[in-house]
VOBA-1610 file (N, C-alpha, C; in pm, whole numbers, padded with zeros to 5 digits, always signed):
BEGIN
Unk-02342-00681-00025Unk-02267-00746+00082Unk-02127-00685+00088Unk-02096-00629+00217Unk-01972-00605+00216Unk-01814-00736+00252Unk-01698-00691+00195Unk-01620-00765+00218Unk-01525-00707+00324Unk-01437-00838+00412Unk-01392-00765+00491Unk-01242-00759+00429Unk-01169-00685+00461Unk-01034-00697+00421Unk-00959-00730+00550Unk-00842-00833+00571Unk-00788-00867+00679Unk-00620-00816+00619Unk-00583-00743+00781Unk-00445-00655+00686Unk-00372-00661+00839Unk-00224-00668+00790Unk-00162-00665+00899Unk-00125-00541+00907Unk-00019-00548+01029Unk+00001-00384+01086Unk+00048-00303+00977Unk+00167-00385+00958Unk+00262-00342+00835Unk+00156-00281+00717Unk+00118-00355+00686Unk-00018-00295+00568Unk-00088-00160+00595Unk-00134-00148+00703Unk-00197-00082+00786Unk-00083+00079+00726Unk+00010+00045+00849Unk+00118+00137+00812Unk+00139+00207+00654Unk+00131+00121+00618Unk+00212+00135+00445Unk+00074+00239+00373Unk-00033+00183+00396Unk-00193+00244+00350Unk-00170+00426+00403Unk-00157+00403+00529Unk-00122+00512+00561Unk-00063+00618+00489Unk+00074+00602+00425Unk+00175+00695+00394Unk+00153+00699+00294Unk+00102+00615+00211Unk+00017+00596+00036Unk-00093+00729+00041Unk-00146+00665+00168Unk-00255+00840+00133Unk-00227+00947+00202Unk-00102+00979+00254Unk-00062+01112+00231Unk+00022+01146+00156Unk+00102+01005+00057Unk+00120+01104-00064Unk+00030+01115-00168Unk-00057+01032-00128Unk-00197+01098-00243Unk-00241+01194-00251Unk-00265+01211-00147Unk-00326+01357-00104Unk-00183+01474-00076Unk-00074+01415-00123Unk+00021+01551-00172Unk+00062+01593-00078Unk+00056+01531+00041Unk+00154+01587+00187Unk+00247+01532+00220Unk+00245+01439+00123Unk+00427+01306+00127Unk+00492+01343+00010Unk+00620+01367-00023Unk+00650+01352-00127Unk+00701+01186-00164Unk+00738+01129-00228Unk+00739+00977-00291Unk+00838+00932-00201Unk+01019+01057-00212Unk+01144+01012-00122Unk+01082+01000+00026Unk+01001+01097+00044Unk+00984+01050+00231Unk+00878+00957+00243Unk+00837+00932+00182Unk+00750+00802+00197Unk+00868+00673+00213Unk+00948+00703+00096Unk+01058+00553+00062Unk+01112+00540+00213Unk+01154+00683+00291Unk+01206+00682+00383Unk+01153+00609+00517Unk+01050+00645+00492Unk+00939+00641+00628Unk+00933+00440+00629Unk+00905+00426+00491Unk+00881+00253+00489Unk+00933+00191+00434Unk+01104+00257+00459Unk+01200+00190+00403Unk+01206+00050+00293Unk+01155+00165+00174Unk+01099+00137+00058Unk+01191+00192-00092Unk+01221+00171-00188Unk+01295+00234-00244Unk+01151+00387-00358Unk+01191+00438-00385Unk+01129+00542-00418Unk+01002+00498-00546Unk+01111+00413-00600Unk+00989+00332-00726Unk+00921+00225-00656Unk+00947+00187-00536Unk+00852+00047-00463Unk+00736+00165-00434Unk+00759+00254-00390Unk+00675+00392-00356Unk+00551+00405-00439Unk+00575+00443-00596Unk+00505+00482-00702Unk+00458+00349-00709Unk+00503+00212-00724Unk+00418+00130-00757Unk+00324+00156-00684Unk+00318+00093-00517Unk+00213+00118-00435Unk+00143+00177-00476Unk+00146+00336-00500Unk+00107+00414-00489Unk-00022+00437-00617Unk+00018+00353-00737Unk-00043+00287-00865Unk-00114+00212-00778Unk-00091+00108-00749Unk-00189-00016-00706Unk-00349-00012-00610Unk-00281+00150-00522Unk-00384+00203-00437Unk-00484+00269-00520Unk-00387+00380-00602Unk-00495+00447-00717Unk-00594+00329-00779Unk-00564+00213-00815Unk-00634+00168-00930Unk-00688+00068-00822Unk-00689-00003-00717Unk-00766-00129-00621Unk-00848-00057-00490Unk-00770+00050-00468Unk-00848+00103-00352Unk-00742+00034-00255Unk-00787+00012-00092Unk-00720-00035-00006Unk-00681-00205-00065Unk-00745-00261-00147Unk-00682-00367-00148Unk-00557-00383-00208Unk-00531-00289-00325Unk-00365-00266-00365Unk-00256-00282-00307Unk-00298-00236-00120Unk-00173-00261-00054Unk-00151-00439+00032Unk-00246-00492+00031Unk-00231-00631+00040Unk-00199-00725-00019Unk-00104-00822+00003Unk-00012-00874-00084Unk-00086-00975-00166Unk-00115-00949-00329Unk-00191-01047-00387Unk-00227-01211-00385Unk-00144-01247-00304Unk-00072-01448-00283Unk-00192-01452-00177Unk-00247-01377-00092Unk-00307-01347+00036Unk-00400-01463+00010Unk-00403-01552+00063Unk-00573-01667+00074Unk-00575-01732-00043Unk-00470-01743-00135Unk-00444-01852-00208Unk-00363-02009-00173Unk-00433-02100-00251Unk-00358-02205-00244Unk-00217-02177-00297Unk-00122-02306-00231Unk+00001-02284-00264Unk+00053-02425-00340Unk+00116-02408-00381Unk+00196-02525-00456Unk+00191-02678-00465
//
């Protein structure tokens, strides 16, 4: 069974620039630039994608109860 993932634009966007610096056509600073991000918010992402796949870039709180 597949799952669906529900992602906003922003997400969308951000997935984007994650995999072109994956794939080594971004460097980390123009990524920070592009999603006015600081350079280590960059590398995290960029961890979270490596190791979840697209769900890394969706914010973990997503469809949880709250308080």
């Amino acid at each position: 069974m597949s799952e669906v993932l529900t992602m906003t634009t922003r997400e969308v966007d951000q997935l984007r620039v994650v995999r072109n610096v994956l794939e080594r056509s971004l460097t980390w600073r123009e990524a920070a630039v592009q999603l006015r991000l600081s350079v280590r918010q960059v590398g995290r992402l960029c961890a979270r994608v490596r190791l979840n796949g697209h769900r890394g870039i969706i914010h973990r709180l997503r469809g949880r109860d709250s308080n």
